[in-house]
N, C-alpha and C positions, 0 to 999 in steps of 0.2 A: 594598477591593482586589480581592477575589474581582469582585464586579460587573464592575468596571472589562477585569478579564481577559478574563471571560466575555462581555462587551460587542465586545472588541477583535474585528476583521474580519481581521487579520494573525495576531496573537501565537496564536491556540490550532491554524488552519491547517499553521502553520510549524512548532509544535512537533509535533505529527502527523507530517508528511510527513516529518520529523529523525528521529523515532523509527521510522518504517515505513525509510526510507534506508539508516539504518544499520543497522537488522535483517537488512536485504537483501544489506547487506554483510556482518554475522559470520554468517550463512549458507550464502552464498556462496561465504567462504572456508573454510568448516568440512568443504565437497564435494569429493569424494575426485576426485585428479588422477593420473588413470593413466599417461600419458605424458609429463605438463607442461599447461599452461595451454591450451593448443591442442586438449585433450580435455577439457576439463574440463568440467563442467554448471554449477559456480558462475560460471562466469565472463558467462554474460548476468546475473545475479541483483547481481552485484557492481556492472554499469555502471548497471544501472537504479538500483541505490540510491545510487550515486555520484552521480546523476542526481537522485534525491531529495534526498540532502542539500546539493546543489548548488539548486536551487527553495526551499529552505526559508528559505537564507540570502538568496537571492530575494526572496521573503515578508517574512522581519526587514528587508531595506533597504528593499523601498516602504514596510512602514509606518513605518519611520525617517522616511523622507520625505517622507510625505502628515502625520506628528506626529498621528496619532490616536489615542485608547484608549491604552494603555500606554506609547507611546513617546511621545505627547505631552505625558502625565504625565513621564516623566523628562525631557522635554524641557525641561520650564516649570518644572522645582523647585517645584513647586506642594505642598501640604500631601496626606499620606495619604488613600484614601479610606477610610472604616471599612469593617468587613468586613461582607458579608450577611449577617441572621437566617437562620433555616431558614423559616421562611414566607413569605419574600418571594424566589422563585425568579427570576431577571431571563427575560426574557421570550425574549432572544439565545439562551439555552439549547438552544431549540426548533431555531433554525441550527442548532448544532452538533450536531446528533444523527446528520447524516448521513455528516459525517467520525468520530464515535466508532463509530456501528455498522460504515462502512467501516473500521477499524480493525479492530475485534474479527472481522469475516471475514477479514482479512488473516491474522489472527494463528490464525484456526483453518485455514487453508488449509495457513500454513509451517508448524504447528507439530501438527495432527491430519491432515491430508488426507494430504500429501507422503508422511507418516510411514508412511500404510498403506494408501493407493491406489494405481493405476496413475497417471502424470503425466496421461492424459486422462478421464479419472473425476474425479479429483482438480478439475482445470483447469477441466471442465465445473460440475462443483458451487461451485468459488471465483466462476466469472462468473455461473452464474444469481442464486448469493446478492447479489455486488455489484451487479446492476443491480435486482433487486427492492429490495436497502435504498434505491439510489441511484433509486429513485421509475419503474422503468420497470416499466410492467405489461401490456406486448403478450407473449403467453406464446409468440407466434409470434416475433417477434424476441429474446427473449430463449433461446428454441430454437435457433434460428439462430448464433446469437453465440458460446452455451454449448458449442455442438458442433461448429461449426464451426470454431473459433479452435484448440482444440486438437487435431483433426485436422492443421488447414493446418500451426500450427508442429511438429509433430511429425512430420510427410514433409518439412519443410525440414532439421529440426535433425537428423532418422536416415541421411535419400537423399541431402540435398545436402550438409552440414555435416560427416555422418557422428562426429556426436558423442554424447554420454549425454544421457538427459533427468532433471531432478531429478522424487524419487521413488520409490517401491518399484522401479519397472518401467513399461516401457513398451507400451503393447497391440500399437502397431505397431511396436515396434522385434521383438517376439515373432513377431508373426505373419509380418514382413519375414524375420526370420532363421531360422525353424523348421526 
């Protein structure tokens, strides 16, 4: 069974993207609402993960419907697969290592970064980790990305939005309002 899981191209995807979705969700909603929903910082963190667990179920129906790996198994009533030895690691493993590492950055961004950086320190360090796990290795574009991304949203969501950013603080919301 384990094989089979670990084999499947849908089932280990979709359970990722569920578990990062709704993280993003009880996060989101855990962010302090000063005025109502209209100030709030959880509340872009909320649609995105709304938005993840919305793709995840995504994911479980193509591969309902393409019947592969897992769901082709329940599909066919077919007999259990036994479970894998520890020396025979399935070779798909090797797939998944880029949605588990991208995982475990996610999880140190919302859960160590937010906690004790500024939202663009923070933001910067969450994108360079994910595009270095996620196999990019121009240190110039991934400069670019890192630092630019969370500038650009953070003059949206302070000047134009005029709303909080999740995280300790904000550089420009500080240096805007001094």
């Amino acid at each position: 069974m384990l094989r089979l899981v670990w084999s499947d191209k849908y089932i280990i995807p979709a359970a990722l993207t569920l578990l990062i979705g709704l993280g993003m969700v009880w996060l989101g909603l855990q962010m302090p609402r000063t005025i109502g929903w209209a100030s709030a910082p959880g509340l872009f963190p909320v649609f995105i993960g709304l938005g993840l667990v919305m793709m995840s179920v995504a994911l479980v129906l193509e591969g309902w419907r393409r019947g592969g790996g897992v769901f082709g198994r329940l599909g066919s009533g077919g007999s259990p697969v036994s479970l894998v030895s520890i020396d025979s690691v399935p070779a798909s493993m090797i797939a998944h290592a880029a949605p588990a590492q991208t995982l475990i950055v996610v999880l140190l961004y919302v859960l160590a970064f937010l906690r004790f950086l500024p939202y663009e320190i923070a933001t910067a360090l969450f994108l360079a980790l994910a595009m270095w796990v996620n196999s990019v290795r121009s240190w110039r574009l991934i400069a670019m990305v890192s630092l630019g991304t969370p500038l650009f949203l953070s003059l949206i969501f302070v000047l134009l939005l005029e709303t909080l950013l999740p995280g300790t603080t904000s550089i420009v919301e500080q240096w805007i309002y001094r």
